[in-house]
Kinemage of the C-alpha trace (Angstrom):
@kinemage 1
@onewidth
@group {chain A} dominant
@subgroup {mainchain}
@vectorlist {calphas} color= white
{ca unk a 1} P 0.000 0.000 0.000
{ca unk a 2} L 1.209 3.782 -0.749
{ca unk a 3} L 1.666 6.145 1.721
{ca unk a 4} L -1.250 8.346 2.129
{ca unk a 5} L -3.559 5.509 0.565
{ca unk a 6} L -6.111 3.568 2.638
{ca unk a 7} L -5.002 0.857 4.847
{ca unk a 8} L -6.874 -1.925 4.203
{ca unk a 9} L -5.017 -4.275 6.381
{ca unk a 10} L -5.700 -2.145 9.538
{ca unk a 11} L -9.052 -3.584 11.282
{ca unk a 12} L -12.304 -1.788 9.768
{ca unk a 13} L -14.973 -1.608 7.371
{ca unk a 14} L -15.139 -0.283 4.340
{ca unk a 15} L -18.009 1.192 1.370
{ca unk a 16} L -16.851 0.677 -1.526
{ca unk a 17} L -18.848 2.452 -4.940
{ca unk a 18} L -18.710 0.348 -7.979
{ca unk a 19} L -19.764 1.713 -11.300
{ca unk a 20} L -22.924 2.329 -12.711
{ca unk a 21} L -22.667 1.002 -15.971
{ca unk a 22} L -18.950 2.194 -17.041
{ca unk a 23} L -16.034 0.152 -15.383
{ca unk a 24} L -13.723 2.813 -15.933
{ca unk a 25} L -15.198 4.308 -13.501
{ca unk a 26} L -13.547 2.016 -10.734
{ca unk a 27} L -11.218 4.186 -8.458
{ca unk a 28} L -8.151 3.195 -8.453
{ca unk a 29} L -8.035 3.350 -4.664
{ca unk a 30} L -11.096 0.758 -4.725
{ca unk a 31} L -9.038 -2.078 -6.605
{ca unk a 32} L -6.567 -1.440 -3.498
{ca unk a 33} L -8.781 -2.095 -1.120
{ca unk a 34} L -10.886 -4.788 -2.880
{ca unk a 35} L -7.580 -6.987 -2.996
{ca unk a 36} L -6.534 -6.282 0.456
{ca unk a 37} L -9.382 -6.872 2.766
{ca unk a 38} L -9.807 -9.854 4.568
{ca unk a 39} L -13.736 -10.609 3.129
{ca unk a 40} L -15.593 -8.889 0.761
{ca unk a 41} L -19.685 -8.118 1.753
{ca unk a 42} L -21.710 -7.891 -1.526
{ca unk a 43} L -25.758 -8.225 -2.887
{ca unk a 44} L -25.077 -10.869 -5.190
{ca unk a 45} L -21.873 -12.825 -5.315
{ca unk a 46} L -22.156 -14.052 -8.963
{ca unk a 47} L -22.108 -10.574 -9.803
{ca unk a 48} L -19.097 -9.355 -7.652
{ca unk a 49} L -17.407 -12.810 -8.378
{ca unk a 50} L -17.527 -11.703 -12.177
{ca unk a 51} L -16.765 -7.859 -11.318
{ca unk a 52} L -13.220 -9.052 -9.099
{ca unk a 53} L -12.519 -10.911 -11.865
{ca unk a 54} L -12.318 -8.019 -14.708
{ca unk a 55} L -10.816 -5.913 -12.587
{ca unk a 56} L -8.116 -8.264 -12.023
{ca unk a 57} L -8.373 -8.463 -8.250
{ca unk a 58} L -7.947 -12.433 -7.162
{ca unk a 59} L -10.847 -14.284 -5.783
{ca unk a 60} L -11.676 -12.853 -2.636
{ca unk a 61} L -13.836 -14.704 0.384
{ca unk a 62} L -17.412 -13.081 -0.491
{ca unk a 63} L -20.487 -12.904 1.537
{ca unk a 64} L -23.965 -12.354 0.228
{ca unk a 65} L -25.629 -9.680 2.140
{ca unk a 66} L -28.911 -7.632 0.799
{ca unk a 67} L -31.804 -6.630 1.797
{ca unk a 68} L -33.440 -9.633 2.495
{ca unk a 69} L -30.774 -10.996 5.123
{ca unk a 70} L -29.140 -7.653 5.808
{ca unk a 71} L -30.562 -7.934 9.606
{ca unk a 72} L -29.195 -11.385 10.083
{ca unk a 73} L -25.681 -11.065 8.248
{ca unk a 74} L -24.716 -7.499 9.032
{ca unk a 75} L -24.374 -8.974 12.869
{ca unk a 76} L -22.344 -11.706 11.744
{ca unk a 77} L -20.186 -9.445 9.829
{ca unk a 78} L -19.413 -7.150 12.988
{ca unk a 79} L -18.696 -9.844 14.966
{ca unk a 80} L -15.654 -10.643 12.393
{ca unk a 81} L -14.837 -7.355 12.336
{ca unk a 82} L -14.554 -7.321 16.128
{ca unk a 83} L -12.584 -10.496 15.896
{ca unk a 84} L -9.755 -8.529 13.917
{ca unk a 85} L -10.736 -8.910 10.077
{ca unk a 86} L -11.583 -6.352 7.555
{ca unk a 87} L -14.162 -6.447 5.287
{ca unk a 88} L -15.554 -3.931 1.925
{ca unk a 89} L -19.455 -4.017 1.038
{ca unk a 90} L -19.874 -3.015 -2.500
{ca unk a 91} L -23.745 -3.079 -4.003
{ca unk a 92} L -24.752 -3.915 -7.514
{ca unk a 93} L -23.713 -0.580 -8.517
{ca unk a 94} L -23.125 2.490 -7.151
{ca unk a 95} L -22.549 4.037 -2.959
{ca unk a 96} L -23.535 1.411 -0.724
{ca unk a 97} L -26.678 2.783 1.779
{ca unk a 98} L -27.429 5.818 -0.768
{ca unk a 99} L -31.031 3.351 -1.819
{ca unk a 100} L -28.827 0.444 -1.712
{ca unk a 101} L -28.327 -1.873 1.397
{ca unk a 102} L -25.905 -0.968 4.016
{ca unk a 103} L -26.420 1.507 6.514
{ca unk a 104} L -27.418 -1.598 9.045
{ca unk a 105} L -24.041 -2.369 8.293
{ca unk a 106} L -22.649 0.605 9.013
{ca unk a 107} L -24.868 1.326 12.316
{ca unk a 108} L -23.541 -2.220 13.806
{ca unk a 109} L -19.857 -1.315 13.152
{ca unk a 110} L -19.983 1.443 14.589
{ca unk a 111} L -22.273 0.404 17.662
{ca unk a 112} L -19.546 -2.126 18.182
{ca unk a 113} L -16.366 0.293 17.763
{ca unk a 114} L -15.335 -0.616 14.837
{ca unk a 115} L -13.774 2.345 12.128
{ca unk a 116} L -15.835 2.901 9.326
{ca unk a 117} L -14.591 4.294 5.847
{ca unk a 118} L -15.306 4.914 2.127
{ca unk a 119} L -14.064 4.916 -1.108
{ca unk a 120} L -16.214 7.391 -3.181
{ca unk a 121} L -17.080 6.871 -6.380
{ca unk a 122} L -19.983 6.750 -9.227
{ca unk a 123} L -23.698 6.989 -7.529
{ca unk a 124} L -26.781 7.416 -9.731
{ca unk a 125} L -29.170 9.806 -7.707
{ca unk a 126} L -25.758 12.470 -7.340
{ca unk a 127} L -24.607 11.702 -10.970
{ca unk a 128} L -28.582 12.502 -12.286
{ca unk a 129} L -28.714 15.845 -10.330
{ca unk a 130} L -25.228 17.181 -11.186
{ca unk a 131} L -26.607 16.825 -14.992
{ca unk a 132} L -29.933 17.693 -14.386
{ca unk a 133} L -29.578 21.433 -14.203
{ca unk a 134} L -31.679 21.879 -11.764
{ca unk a 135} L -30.864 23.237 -8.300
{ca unk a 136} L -28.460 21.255 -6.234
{ca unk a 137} L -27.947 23.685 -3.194
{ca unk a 138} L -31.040 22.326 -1.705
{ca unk a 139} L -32.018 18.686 -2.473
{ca unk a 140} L -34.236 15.473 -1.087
{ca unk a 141} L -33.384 11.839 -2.506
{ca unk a 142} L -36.521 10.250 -2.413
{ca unk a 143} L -35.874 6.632 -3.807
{ca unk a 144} L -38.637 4.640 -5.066
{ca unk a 145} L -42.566 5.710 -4.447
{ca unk a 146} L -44.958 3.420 -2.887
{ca unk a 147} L -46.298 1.688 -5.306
{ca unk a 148} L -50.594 2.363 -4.625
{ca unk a 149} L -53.106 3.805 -2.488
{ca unk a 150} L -52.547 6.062 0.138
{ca unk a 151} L -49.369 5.882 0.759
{ca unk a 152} L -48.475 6.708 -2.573
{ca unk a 153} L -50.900 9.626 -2.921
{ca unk a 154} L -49.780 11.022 0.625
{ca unk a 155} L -46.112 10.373 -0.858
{ca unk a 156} L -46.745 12.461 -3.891
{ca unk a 157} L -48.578 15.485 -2.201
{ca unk a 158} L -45.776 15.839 -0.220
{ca unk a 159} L -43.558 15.761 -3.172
{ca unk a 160} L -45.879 18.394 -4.799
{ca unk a 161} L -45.278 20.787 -1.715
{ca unk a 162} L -41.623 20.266 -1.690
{ca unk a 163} L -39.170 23.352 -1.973
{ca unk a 164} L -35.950 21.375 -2.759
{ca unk a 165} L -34.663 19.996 -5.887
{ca unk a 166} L -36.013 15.916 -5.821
{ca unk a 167} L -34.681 12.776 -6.971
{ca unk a 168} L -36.700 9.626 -7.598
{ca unk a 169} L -35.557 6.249 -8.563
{ca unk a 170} L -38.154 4.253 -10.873
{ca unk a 171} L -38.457 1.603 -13.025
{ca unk a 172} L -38.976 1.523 -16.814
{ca unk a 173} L -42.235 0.004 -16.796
{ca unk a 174} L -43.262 2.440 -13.950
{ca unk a 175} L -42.026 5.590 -15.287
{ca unk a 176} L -45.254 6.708 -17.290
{ca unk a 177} L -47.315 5.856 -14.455
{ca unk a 178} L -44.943 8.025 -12.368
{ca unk a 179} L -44.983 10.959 -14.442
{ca unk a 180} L -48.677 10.870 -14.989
{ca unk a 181} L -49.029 10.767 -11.260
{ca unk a 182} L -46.526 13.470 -10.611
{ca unk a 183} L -48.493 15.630 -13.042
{ca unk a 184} L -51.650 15.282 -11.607
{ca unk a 185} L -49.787 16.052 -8.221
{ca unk a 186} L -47.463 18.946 -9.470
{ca unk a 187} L -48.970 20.659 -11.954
{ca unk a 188} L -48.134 19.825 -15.716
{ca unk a 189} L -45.636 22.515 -16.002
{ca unk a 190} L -43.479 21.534 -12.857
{ca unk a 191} L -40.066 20.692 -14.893
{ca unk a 192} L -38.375 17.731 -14.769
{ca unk a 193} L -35.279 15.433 -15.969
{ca unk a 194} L -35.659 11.582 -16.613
{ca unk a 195} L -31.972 10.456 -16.622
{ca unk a 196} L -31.703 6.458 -18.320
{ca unk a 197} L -28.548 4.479 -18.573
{ca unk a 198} L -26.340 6.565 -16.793
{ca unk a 199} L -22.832 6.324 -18.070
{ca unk a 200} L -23.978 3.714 -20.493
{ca unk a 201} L -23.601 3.199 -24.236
{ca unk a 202} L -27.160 4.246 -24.896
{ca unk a 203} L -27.293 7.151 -22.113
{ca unk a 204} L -30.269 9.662 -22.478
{ca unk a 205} L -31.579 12.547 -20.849
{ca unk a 206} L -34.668 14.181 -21.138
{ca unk a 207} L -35.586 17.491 -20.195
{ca unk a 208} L -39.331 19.289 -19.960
{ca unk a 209} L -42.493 19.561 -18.081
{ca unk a 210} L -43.136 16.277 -16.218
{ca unk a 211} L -46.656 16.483 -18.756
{ca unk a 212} L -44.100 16.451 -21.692
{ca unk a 213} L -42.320 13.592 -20.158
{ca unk a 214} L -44.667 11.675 -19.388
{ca unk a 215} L -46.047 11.773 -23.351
{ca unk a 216} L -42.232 10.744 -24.385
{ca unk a 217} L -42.126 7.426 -21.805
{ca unk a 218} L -45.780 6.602 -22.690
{ca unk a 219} L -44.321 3.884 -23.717
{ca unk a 220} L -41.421 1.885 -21.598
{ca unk a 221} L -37.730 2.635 -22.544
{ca unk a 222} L -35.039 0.412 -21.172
{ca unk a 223} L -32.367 0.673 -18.695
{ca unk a 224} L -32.066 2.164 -15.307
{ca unk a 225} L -34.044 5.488 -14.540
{ca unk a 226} L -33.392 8.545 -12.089
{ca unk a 227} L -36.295 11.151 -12.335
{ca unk a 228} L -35.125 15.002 -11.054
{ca unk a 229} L -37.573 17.173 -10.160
{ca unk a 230} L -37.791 20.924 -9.846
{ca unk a 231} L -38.657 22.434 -6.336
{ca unk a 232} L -42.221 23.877 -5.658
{ca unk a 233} L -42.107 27.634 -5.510
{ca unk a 234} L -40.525 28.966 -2.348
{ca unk a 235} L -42.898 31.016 -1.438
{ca unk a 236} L -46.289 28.841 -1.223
{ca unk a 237} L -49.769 30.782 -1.567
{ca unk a 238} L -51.565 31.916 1.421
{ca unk a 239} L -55.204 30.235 2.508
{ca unk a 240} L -56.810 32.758 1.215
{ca unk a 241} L -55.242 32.679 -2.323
{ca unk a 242} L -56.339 29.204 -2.370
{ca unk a 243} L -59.656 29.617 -1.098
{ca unk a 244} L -60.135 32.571 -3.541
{ca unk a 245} L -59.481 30.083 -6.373
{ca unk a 246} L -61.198 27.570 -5.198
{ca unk a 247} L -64.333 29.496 -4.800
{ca unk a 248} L -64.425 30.336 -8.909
{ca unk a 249} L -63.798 26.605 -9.409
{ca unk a 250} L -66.515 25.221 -7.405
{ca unk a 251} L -68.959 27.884 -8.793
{ca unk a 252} L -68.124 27.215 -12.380
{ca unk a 253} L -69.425 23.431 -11.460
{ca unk a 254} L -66.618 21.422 -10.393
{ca unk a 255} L -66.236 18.761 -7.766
{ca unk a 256} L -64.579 19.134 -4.812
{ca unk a 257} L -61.991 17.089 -6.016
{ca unk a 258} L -61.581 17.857 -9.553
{ca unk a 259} L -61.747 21.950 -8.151
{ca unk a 260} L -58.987 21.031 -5.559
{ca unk a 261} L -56.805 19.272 -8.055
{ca unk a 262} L -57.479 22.422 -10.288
{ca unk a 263} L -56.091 24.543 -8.090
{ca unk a 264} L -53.147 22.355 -6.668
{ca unk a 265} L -51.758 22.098 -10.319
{ca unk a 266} L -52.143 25.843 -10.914
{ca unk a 267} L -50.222 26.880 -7.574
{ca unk a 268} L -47.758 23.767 -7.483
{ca unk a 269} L -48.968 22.423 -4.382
{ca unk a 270} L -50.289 19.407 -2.998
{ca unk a 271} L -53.282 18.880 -2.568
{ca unk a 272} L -53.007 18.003 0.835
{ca unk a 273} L -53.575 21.544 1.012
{ca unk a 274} L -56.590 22.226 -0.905
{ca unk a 275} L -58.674 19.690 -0.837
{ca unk a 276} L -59.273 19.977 2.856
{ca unk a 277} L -60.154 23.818 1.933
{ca unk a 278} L -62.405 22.511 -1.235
{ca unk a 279} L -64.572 20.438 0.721
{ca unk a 280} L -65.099 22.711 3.259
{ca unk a 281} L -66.371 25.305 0.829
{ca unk a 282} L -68.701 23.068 -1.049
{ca unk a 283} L -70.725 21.999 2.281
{ca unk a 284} L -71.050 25.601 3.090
{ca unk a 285} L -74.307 27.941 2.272
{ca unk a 286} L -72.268 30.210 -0.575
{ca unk a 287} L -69.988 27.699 -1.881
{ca unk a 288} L -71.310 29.195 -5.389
{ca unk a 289} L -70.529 32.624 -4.760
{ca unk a 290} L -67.397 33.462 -6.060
């Protein structure tokens, strides 16, 4: 090892980021510490197996950790640790914890005294904003939505309402469901960028309204998708803007819902917010006075 490089052989844990899609990618730093630990923590060992391997790191001990045994092996794992070994966790691709398994990991290392470090490298939701040219001084990862009912809806309302720059995680066969919902939610013009394939041969990014977007994925595309999403408008309006509005809507003949969702779009807010107000105007004596 170099001076001033990590010290893999020292006790410890360490995240390791893998690429997204490019191998050159790999930090060099990463291939140091791959070959040097005494195990190596991954989701799926065919895959890391086959990774080591065109890297040119020799087989290494692996252990298959994800999120469906994370709670079970991440305690075996410390205990090692404790015992004197060292150990990387790299993920299918990308920062381990950052939507990826790993921060139980981390928490029982650390519970147990045990340094915890990182090599840096490619991640998808940072990559996908840096790009996006949308805000970055303020910004939320979201991950994946809930996939129905109210959890979803309460999910996107809050999304609607949100002031900072947002990045979602979806899947292609999801992603015009997505953007229809987040249209309905946001308002049509809210922008947006749908990043696919990041770093990959056939790497796209589209820019517009999440309503334009969601006419260009009406049908699926391929490949791995990060959705960025322009913040709601810092400066929300008042109750009474949006009972003023709602008001005209109900009188003109809309529902309570349809007036609320109306309005929501047209101020880029949940509707959290107004449909609450909506219904409370149309049980009320001169809910069609505007």
């Amino acid at each position: 090892m170099t001076e001033g490089s990590a010290v893999a052989s020292d006790p410890g844990l360490w995240l390791v980021a893998t690429p997204i899609g490019n191998l050159g990618d790999i930090a060099p730093r990463a291939v140091e510490v791959l070959s040097a630990v005494s195990f190596v923590a991954c989701e799926d060992t065919r895959r890391t197996g086959l990774l080591l391997q065109r890297l040119g790191i020799a087989a290494r001990p692996l252990v298959a950790m994800h999120e469906h045994n994370e709670a079970a092996v991440c305690a075996q794992i410390a205990q090692r640790l404790t015992a004197g070994e060292t150990a990387a966790y790299i993920t299918d691709a990308g920062m381990p914890t950052v939507s990826d398994p790993g921060q139980r990991l981390v928490a029982a290392a650390a519970a147990a005294g045990i340094g915890v470090s990182a090599v840096p490298g490619p991640s998808a939701p940072v990559t996908a904003l840096a790009i996006s040219g949308l805000p970055t001084d303020r910004w939320v990862m979201e991950g994946f939505l809930p996939r129905k009912g109210m959890a979803r809806r309460r999910r996107l309302d809050e999304i609607a309402a949100e002031t900072r720059t947002v990045v979602l995680l979806e899947s292609p066969k999801r992603l015009g469901a997505t953007l229809d919902d987040l249209t309905e939610a946001c308002g049509a013009d809210r922008r947006a960028v749908v990043v696919r394939e990041l770093t990959k041969l056939h790497e796209e990014v589209a820019r517009g309204t999440v309503a334009e977007l969601a006419t260009h994925f009406a049908e699926p595309p391929k490949g791995e998708i990060v959705v960025v999403l322009a913040p709601a408008a810092s400066q929300p309006p008042s109750d009474e803007q949006i009972r003023a509005e709602l008001h005209r809507e109900l009188a003109s003949g809309a529902s309570p819902r349809d007036a609320a969702t109306t309005v929501a779009n047209r101020f880029g807010i949940g509707r959290n917010r107004t449909y609450p107000i909506s219904t409370e105007l149309a049980r009320s004596p001169d809910a069609q006075t505007p």
